[in-house]
N, C-alpha and C positions, 0 to 999 in steps of 0.2 A: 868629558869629551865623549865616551861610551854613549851616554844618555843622548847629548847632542844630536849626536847624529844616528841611532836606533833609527828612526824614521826613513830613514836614508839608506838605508843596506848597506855601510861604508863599516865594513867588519877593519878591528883595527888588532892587531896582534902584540905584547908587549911584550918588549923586550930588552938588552941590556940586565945590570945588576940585578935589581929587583924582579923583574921576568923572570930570571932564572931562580932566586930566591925563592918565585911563588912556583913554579912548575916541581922543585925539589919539593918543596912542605905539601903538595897536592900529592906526591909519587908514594912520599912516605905515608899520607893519610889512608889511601887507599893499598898500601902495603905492599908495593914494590917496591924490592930492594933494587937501590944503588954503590955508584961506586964509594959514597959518600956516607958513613952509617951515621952521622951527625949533621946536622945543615946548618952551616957555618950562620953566623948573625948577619942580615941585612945590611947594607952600604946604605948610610945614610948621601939621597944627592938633592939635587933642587929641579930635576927633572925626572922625567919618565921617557923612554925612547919607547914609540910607537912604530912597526911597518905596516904600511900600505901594499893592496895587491896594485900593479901595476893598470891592471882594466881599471880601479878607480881614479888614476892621472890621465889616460885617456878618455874619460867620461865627462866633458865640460859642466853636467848638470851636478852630479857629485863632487868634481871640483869647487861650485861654487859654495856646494854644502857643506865643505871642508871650512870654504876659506869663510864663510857667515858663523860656523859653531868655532874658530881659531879667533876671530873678531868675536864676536860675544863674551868668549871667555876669557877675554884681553889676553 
């Protein structure tokens, strides 16, 4: 989806389990401690929860290049 829409300046945020999963193991990488000294194991699910900035549902040209890379990628 990232790739999809690159073209498109339609920045997508992730978020949900695994978001939070990848921002913990990036915090540790870079060696900021949290409240967390262990990062718990990933939740396996069957999606990925993506947020949108709001200017891109007001944007009918970027909407439609939402909804052409959501349709391509069944």
């Amino acid at each position: 989806m990232l790739y999809a829409l690159e073209d498109h300046e339609i920045p997508l945020i992730l978020a949900g389990g695994f978001g939070l999963f990848l921002r913990q193991v990036y915090l540790q990488t870079i060696g900021i401690e949290t409240l967390y000294p262990n990062v718990p194991p990933a939740r396996a699910t069957a999606d990925f929860d993506a947020l949108l900035k709001l200017t891109v549902l007001a944007d009918v040209v970027k909407m439609e290049a939402l909804r052409d890379a959501l349709m391509g990628l069944g």
